[in-house]
Residue frames as qw, qx, qy, qz and C-alpha x, y, z in Angstrom:
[[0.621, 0.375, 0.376, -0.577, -1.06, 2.30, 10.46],
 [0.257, 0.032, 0.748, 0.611, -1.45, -0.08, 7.49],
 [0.403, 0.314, -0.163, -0.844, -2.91, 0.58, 4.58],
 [0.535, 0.120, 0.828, -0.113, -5.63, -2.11, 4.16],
 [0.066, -0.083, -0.612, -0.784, -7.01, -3.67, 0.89],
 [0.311, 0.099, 0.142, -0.935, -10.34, -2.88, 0.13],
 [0.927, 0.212, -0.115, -0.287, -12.02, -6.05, -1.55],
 [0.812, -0.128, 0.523, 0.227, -10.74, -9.59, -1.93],
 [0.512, 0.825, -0.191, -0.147, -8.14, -9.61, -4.91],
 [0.814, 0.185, -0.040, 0.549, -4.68, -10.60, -6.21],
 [0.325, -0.872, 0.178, 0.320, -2.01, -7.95, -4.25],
 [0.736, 0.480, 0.132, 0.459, 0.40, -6.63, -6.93],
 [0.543, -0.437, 0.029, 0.717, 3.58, -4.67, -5.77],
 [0.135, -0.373, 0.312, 0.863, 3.99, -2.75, -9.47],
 [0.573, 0.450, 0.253, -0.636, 2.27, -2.44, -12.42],
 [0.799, 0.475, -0.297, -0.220, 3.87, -4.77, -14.41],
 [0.946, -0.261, 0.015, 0.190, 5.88, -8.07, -13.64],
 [0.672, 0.233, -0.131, 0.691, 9.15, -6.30, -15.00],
 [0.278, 0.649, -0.155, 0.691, 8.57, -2.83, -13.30],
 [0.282, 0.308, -0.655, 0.630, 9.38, -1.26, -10.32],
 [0.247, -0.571, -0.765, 0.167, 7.23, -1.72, -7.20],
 [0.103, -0.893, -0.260, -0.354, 5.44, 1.46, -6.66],
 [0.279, -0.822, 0.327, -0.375, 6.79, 1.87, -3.01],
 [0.552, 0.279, -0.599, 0.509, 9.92, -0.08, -1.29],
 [0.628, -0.524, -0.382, 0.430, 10.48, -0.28, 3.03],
 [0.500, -0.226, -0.033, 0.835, 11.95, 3.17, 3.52],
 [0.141, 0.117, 0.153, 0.971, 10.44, 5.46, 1.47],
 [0.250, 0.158, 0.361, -0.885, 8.13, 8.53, 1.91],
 [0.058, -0.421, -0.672, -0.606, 4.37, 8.50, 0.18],
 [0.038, 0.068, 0.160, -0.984, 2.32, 11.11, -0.11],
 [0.435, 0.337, 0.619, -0.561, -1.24, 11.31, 0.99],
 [0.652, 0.569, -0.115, -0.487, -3.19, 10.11, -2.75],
 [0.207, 0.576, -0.757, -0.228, -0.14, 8.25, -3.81],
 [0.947, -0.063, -0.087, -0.302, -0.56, 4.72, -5.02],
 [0.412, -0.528, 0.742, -0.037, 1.20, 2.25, -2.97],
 [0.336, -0.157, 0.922, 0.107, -0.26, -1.02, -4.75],
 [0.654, 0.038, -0.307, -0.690, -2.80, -2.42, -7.20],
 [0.590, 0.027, 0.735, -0.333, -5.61, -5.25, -6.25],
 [0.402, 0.111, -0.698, -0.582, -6.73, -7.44, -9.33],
 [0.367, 0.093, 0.687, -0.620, -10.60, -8.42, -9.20],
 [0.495, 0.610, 0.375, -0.492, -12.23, -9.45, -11.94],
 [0.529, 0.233, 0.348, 0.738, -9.49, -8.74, -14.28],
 [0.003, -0.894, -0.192, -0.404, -10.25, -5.44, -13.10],
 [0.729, -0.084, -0.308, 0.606, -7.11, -4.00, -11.81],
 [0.343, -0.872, -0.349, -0.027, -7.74, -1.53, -8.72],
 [0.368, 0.450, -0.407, 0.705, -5.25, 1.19, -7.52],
 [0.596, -0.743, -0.270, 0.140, -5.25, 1.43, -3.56],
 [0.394, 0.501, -0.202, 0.744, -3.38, 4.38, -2.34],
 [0.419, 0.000, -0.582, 0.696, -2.27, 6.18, 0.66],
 [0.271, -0.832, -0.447, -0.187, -4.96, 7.83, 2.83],
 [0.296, -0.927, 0.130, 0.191, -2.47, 10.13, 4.81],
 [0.324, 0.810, -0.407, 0.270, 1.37, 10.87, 4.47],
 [0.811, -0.453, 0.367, -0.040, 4.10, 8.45, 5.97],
 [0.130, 0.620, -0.753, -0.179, 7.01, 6.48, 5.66],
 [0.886, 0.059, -0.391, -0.243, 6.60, 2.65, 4.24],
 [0.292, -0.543, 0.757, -0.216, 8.12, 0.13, 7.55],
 [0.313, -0.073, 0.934, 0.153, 6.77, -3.05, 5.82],
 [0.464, 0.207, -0.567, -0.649, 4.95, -4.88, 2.65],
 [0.292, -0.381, 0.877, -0.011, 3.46, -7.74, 4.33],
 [0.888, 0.289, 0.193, -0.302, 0.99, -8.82, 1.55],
 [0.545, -0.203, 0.665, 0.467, 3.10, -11.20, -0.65],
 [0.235, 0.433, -0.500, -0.712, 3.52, -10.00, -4.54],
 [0.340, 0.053, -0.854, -0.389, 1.01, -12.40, -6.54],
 [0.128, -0.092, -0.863, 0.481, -0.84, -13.24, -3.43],
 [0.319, -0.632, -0.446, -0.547, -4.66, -13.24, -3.05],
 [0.079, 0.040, -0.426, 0.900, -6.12, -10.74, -0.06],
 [0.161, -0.637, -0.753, 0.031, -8.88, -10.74, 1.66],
 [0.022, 0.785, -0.054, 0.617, -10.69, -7.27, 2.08],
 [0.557, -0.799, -0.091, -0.206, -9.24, -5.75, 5.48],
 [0.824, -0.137, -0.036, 0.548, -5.60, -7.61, 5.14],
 [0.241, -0.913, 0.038, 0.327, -2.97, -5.31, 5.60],
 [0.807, 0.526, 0.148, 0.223, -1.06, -4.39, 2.41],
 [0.583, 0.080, -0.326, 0.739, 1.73, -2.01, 3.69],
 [0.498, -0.689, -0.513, 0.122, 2.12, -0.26, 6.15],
 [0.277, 0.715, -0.055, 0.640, 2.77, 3.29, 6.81],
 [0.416, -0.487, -0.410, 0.649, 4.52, 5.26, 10.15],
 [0.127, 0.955, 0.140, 0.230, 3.40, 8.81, 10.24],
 [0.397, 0.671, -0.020, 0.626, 5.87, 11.45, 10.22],
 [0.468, -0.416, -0.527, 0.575, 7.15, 12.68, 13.71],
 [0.107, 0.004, -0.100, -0.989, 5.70, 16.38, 12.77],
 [0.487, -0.064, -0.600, -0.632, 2.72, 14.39, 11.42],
 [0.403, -0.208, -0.886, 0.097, 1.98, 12.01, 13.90],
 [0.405, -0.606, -0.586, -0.355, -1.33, 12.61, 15.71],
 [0.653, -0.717, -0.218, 0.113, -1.01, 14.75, 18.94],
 [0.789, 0.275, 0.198, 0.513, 2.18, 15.87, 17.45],
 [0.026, -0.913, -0.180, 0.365, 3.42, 19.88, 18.35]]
């Protein structure tokens, strides 16, 4: 399930051009956690994870404007987690 962006903006990976990207292909985030930030306005938005999951891809592009609804990365639930799940 991806995590889409909410408004049209500029998709940023980290929170500055030298640091690290919040979240990377592989790793876990936890329901709240912020995966990316949208710049609107010069008002720079945190968008975070609505559930718990592992990141399997980034495909907005770092610098890249987004339309609201694009998919910004995408999360696999948790084989415990995953809906229907015993």
């Amino acid at each position: 399930m991806a995590v889409r962006s909410p408004l049209i903006g500029v998709f940023y990976e980290a929170p500055a051009p030298d640091a690290v990207p919040f979240v990377e292909v592989g790793d876990v985030v936890a329901e709240g956690q912020t995966v990316c930030i949208i710049e609107a306005m010069k008002v720079f938005n945190e968008i975070k994870a609505e559930w718990r999951g592992r990141v399997v891809a980034i495909p907005a592009e770092n610098g890249a404007l987004v339309q609201a609804g694009d998919p910004l990365v995408v999360l696999a639930f948790l084989s415990a987690e995953a809906p229907g799940a015993a």
